[in-house]
C-alpha positions as CSV (number, residue, x, y, z in Angstrom):
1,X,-5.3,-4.3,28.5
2,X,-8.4,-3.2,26.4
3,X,-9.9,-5.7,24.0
4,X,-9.4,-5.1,20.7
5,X,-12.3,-3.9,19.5
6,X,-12.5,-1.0,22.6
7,X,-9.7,0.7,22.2
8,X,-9.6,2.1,18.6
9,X,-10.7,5.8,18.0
10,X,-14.6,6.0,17.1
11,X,-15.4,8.5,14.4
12,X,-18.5,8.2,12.5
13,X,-16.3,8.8,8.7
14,X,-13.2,7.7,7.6
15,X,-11.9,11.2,7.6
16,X,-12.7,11.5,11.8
17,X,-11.3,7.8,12.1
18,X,-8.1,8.5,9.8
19,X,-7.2,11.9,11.8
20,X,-7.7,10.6,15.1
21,X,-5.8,7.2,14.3
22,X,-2.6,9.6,12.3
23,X,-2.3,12.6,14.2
24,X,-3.1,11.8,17.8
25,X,-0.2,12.5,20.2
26,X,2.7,9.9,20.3
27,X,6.1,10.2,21.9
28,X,8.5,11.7,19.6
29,X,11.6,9.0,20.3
30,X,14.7,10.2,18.6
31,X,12.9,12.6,16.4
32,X,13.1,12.8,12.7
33,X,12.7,9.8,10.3
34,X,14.4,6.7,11.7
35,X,14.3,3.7,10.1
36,X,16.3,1.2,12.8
37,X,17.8,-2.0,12.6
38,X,16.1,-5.4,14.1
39,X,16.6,-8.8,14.5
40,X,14.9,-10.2,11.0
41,X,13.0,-13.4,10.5
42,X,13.4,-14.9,7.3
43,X,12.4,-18.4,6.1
44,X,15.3,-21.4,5.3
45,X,15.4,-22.7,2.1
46,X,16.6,-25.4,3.8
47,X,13.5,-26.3,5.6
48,X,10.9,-24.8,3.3
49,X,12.2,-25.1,-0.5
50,X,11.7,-22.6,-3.1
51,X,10.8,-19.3,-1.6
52,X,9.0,-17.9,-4.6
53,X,6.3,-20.5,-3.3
54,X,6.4,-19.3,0.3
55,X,6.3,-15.6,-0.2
56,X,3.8,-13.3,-1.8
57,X,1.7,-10.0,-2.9
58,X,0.9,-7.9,-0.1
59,X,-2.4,-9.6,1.9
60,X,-5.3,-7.1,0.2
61,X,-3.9,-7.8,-2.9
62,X,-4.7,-11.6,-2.3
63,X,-8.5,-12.7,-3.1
64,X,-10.1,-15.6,-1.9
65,X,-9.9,-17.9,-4.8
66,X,-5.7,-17.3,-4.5
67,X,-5.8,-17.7,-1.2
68,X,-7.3,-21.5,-1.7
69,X,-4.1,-22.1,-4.3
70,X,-1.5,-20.6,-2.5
71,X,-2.6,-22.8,0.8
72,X,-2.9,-26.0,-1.6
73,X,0.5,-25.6,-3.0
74,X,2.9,-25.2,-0.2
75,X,2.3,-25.6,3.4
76,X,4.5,-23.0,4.4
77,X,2.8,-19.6,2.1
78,X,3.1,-16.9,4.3
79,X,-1.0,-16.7,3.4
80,X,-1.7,-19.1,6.2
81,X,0.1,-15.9,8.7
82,X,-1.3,-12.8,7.0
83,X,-4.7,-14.4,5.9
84,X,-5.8,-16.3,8.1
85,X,-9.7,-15.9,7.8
86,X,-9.6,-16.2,4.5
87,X,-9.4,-20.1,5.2
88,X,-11.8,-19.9,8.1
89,X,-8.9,-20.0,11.1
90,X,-8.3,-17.4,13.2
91,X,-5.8,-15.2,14.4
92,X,-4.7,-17.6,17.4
93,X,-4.3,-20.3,14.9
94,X,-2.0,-18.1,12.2
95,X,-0.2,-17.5,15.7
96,X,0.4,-21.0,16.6
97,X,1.3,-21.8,12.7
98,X,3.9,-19.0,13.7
99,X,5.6,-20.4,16.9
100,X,5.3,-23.2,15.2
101,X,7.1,-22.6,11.7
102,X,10.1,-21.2,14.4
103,X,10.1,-24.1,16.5
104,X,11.0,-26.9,13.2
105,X,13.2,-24.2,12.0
106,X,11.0,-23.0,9.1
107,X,11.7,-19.7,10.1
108,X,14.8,-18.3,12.0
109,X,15.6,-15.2,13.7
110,X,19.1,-13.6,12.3
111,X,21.5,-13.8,15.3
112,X,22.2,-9.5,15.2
113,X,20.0,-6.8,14.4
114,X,20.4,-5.7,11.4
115,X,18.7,-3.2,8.3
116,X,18.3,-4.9,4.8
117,X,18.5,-3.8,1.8
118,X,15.7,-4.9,-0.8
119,X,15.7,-5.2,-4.2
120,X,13.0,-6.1,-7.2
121,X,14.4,-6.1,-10.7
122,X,12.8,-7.2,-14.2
123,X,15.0,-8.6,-17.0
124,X,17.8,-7.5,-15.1
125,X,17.2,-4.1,-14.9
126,X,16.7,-2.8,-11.2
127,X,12.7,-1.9,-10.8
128,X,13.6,-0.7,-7.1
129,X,16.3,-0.7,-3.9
130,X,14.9,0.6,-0.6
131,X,15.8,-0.3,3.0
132,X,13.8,-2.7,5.2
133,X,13.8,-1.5,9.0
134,X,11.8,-0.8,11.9
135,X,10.4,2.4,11.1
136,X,10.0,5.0,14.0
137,X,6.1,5.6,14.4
138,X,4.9,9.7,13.9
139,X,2.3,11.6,14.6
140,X,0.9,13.1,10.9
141,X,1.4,17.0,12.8
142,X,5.3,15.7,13.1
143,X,5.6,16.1,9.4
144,X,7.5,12.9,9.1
145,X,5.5,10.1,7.8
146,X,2.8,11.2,6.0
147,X,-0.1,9.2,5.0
148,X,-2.1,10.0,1.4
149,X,-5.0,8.0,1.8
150,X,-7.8,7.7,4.6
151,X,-8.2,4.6,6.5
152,X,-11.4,2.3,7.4
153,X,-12.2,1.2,10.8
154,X,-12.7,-2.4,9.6
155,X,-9.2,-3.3,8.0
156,X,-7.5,-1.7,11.0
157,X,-9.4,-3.7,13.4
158,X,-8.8,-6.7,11.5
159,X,-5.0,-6.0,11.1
160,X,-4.8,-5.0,14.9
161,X,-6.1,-8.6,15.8
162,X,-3.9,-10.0,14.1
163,X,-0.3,-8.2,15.2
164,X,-1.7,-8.6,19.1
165,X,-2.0,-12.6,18.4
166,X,1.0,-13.3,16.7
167,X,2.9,-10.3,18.5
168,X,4.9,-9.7,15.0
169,X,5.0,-7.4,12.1
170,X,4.3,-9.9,9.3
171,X,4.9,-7.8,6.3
172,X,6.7,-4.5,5.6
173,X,4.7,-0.8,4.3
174,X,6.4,0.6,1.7
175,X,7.4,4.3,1.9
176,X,9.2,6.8,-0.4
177,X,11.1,10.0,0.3
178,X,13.6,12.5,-1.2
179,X,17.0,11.2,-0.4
180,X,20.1,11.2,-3.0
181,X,22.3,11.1,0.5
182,X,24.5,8.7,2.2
183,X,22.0,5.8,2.3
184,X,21.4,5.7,-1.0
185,X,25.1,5.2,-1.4
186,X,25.2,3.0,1.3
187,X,22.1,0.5,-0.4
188,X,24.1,0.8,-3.9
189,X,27.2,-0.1,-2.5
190,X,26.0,-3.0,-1.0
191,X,23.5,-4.0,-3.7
192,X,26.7,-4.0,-6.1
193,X,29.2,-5.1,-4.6
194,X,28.2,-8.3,-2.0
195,X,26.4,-11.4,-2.7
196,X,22.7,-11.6,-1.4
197,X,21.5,-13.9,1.4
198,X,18.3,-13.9,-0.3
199,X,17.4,-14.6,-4.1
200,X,14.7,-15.7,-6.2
201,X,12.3,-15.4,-8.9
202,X,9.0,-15.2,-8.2
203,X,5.1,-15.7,-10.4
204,X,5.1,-11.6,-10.1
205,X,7.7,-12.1,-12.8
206,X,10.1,-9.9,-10.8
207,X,13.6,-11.2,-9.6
208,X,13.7,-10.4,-5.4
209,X,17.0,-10.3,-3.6
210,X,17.8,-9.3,0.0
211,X,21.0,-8.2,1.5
212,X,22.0,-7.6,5.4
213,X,23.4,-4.3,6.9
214,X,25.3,-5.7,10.1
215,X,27.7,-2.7,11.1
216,X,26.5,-0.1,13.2
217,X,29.0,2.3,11.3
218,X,26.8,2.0,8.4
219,X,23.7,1.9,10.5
220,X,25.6,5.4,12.2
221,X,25.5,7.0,8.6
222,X,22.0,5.6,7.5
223,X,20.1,7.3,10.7
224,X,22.1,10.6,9.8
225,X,21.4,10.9,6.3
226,X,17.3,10.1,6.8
227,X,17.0,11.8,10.3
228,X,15.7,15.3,8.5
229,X,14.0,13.7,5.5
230,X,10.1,13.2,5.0
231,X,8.6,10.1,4.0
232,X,5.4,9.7,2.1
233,X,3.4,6.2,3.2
234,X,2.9,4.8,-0.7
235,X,1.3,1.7,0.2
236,X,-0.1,0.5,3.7
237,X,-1.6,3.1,5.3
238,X,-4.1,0.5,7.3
239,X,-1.0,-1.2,8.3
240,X,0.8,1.8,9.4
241,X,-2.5,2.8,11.4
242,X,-2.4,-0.4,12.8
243,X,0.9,0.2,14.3
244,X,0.1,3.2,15.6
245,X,-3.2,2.0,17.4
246,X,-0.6,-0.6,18.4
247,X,1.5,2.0,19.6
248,X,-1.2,3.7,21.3
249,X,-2.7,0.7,23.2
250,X,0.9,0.0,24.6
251,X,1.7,3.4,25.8
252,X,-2.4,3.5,27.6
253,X,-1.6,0.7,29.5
254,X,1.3,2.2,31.1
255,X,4.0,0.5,29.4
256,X,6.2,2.7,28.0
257,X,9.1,2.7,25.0
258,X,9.4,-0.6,23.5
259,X,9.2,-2.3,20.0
260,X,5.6,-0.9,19.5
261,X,7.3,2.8,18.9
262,X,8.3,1.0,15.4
263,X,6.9,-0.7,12.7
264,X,8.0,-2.8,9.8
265,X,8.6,-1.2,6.4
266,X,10.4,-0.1,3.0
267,X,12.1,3.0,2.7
268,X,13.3,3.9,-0.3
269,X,14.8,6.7,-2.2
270,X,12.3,8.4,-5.3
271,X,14.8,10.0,-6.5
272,X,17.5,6.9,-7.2
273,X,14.3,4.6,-7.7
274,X,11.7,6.8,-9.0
275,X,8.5,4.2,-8.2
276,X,6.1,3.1,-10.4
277,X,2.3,5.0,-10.1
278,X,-0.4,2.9,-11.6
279,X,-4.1,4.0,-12.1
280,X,-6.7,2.2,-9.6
281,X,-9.7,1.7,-12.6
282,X,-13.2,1.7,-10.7
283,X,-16.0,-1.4,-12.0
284,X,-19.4,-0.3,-11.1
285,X,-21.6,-3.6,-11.7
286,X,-24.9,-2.1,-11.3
287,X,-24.5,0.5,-13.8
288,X,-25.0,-0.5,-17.6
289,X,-22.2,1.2,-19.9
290,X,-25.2,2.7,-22.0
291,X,-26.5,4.5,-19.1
292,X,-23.3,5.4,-18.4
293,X,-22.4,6.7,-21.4
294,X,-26.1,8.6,-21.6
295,X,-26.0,10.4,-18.7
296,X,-22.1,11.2,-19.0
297,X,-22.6,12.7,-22.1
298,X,-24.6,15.6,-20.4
299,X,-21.8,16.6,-18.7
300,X,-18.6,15.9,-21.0
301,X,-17.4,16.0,-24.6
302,X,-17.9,12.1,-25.5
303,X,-15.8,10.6,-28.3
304,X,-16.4,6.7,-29.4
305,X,-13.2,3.9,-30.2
306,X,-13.6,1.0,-31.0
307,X,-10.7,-1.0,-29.3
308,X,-9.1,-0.8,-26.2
309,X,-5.5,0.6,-27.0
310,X,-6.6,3.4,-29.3
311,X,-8.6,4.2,-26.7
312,X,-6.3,4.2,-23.7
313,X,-3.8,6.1,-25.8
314,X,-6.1,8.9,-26.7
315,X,-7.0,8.7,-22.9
316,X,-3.6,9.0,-22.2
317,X,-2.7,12.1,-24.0
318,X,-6.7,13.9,-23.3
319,X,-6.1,17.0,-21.2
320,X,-7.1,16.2,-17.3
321,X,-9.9,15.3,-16.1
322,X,-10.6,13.1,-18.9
323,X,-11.9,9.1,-18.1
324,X,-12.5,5.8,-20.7
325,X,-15.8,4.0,-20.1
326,X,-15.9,0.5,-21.0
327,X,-17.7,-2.2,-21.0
328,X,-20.3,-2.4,-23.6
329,X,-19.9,-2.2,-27.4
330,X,-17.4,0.5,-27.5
331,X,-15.2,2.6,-25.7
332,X,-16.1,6.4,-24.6
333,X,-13.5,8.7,-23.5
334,X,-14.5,11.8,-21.5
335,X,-13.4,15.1,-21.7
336,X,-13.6,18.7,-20.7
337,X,-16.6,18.3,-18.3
338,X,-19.2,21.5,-18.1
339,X,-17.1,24.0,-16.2
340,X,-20.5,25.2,-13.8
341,X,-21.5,21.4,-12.9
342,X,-18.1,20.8,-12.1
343,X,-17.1,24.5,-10.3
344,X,-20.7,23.1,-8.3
345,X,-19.7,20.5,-7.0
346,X,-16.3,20.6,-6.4
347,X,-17.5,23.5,-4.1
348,X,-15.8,23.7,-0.5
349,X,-13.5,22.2,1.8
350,X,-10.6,21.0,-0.2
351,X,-7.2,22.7,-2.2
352,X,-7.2,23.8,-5.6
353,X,-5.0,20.9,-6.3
354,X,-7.0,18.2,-4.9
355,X,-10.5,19.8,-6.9
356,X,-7.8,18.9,-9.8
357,X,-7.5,15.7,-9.2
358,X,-9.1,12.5,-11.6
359,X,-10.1,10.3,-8.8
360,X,-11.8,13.6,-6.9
361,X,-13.4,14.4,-10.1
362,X,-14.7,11.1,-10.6
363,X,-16.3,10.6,-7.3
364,X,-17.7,13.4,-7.1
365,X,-19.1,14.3,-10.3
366,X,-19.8,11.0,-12.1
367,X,-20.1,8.5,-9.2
368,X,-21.8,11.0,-7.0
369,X,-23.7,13.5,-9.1
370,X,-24.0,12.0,-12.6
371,X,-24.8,8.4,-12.0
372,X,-26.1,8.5,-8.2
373,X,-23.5,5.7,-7.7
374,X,-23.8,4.9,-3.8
375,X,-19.6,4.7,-2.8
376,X,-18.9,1.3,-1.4
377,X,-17.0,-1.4,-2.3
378,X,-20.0,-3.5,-3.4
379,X,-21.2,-0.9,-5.7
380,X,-17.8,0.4,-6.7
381,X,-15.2,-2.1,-7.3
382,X,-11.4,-1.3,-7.8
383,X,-9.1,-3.0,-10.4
384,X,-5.2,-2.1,-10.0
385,X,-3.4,-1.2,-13.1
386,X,-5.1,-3.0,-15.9
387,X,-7.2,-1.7,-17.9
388,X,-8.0,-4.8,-19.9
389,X,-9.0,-6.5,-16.5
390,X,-11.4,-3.6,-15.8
391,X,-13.0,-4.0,-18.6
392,X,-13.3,-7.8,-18.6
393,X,-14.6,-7.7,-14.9
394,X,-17.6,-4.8,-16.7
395,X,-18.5,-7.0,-19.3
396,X,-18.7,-10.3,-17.1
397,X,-21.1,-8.5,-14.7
398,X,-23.0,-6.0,-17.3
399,X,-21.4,-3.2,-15.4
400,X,-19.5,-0.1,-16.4
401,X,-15.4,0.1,-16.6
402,X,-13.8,3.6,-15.6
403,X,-10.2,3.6,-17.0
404,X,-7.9,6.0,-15.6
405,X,-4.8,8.1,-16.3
406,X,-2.8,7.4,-13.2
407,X,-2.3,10.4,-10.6
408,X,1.2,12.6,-11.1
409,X,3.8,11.3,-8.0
410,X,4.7,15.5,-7.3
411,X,0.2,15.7,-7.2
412,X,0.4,13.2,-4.7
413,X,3.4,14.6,-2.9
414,X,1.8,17.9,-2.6
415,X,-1.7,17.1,-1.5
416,X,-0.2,15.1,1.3
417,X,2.0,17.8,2.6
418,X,-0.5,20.0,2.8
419,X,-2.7,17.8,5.1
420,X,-4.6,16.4,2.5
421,X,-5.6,12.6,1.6
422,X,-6.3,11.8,-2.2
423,X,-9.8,10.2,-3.0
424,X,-10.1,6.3,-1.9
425,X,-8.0,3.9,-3.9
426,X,-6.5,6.7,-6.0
427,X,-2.9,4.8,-6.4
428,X,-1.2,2.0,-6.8
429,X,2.9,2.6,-5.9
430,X,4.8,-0.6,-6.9
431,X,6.8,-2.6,-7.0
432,X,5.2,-3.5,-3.7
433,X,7.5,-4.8,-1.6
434,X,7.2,-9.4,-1.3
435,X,5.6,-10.5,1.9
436,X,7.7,-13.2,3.5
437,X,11.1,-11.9,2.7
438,X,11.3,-10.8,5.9
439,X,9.4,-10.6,9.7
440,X,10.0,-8.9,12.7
441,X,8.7,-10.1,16.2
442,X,8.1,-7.9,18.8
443,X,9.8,-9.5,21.3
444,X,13.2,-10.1,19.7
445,X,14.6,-6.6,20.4
């Protein structure tokens, strides 16, 4: 079999590399969306103790000075799988920590394949319900699972190591779609009415609970109700390419259907448990806030606050594209940018409705054309959600905070459907889904 870093698709862009690794030719299976049930590995209280202190965020939300505490408190964090590197190990090791963990029992397959129902709650007030399965991999031309966001070469690579070595999907993608059918019934029902096998409370501040869907009846009338429904990949798109080069690697060496046509994931209904849509806010380091705010000025109406909730409120309610820069003395919110500089270049290539877009906006005309920002991570860094954090991330590094109004959900909907992907780190879907609640090896069945 090819070595890992042969066999994925070369492309010299991440659009080439993210059409090759979504849309290339894969068997169709069953057809439709399928989401099918698996033998679940879940860690034993028993063995390991609380599980709030074994579980955790999804692995790139996970930086390097969290990845030092989480391994320092508990010798079973589901870190020492999904990050290995980060503790300079490597992806044999975080498979031998694996076999490992299943050997002393710290980790135990459910005897019957089965689908589960998730569930994060605040307060007690349900935040989200979705399904966990094995979702059936798709072609993007299928118009089945459909991916927002282009992916990088790197993180795939990295990811794909990883599943070869420990031959396991160690943490699920989270996906929405349209449902208000049987399954939703089914997960309510179930959510309601039985006890949990799963429960806990966890630093995120959100109460996790997992249920198990054992009768094929049930799992008869989930596969029904999704099998003509579209699913929109809100979180894990390098994950979800990494199955598919999985996927692809398999069926190249002549192996044929197996547990590589599937992949782990959430699944859950937008229209029961419409999800959350945070802005991504963008730190640029190199780039004082009163250069930003000079040269930005050129472009767009410029209005001064002095604090950070006025300002995020007037953000809030400024007709789109409108941005906050922080970081210096004051806050600047942006609005109604020159119509020619923008109609320039926005120019080409792309639907109406994308041009639209904040995050295409911002790229394109501040990073790109106003402030000759080079786009990379080093000189463009990404803070989810919080705009206080952006802000205190500018200031530490005498660097410019962009604060943005999050995308519209239906925006995000439509540009994918059309064949689109939004702008890099454009959204942040929660709540995202725990890591550790539950794995699925590859050769269980």
């Amino acid at each position: 079999m090819p070595m890992v870093k042969d066999d994925l698709p070369s492309g010299s862009s991440p659009e080439e590399f993210s059409a090759q690794i979504f849309g290339s030719a894969a068997p169709r299976g069953d057809g439709g969306l399928v989401l099918a049930p698996f033998r679940g590995v879940r860690f034993d209280p028993r063995v390991v103790g609380d599980l709030a202190a074994v579980t955790t965020p999804p692995y790139d939300l996970i930086d390097q000075a969290e990845v030092a505490r989480l391994r320092g408190e508990d010798g079973h964090n589901i870190v020492r799988l999904i990050l290995p590197r980060a503790a300079g190990e490597g992806y044999g090791e975080a498979a031998a920590t694996l076999r490992r963990w299943l050997a002393d029992g710290a980790l135990a397959a459910d005897p019957e394949p089965g689908l589960y129902v998730y569930e994060a709650a605040a307060g007690g007030r349900v935040l989200q319900r979705g399904l966990v399965g094995a979702l059936g991999l798709r072609a993007e031309s299928d118009g089945v699972v459909l991916p927002h966001e282009n992916v990088y070469p790197g993180p795939v690579r990295d990811r794909l190591a990883l599943m070869t070595a420990a031959n396991a999907n160690l943490e699920p993608i989270f996906l929405i779609y349209e449902g208000g059918g049987d399954a939703a019934r089914i997960v309510d029902r179930t959510a309601d009415r039985t006890p949990p096998v799963m429960e806990f409370r966890a630093d995120d501040g959100l109460t996790h609970r997992l249920w198990r869907l054992t009768d094929p009846a049930l799992h008869t009338r989930i596969a029904a109700d999704l099998r003509d429904r579209q699913a929109l990949i809100a979180d894990g798109h390098h994950r979800y390419a990494t199955y598919r080069a999985l996927q692809a690697r398999h069926h190249r060496a002549g192996d044929g259907p197996g547990p590589w046509d599937h992949g782990l994931a959430l699944l859950v209904d937008s229209t029961r448990y419409p999800p959350h849509l945070g802005a991504i806010h963008r730190v640029l380091p190199g780039l004082p806030p009163d250069t930003a705010v000079e040269r930005a000025a050129e472009v767009f109406r410029c209005a001064a606050f002095p604090g950070l909730a006025e300002a995020v409120a007037a953000l809030a309610e400024a007709p789109r594209p409108a941005f906050l820069l922080g970081g210096g003395d004051a806050f600047h919110l942006l609005t109604r940018p020159d119509p020619d500089r923008l109609a320039r270049v926005m120019a080409g290539g792309h639907s109406e409705r994308w041009r639209a877009l904040d995050t295409a906006v911002l790229d394109r005309l501040l990073v790109e054309d106003v402030w000759k920002v080079p786009e990379d991570e080093h000189s463009v860094e990404v803070v989810h959600d919080d705009p206080a954090a952006a802000d205190a991330r500018a200031r530490r590094t005498g660097g410019t905070a962009v604060i943005l109004n999050p995308l519209r959900v239906e925006d995000v909907l439509a540009v994918a459907a059309g064949g689109e992907r939004v702008p890099r780190k454009s959204t942040s879907f929660g709540p995202k889904p725990r890591t550790g609640l539950v794995l699925r090896l590859l050769d269980l069945g």
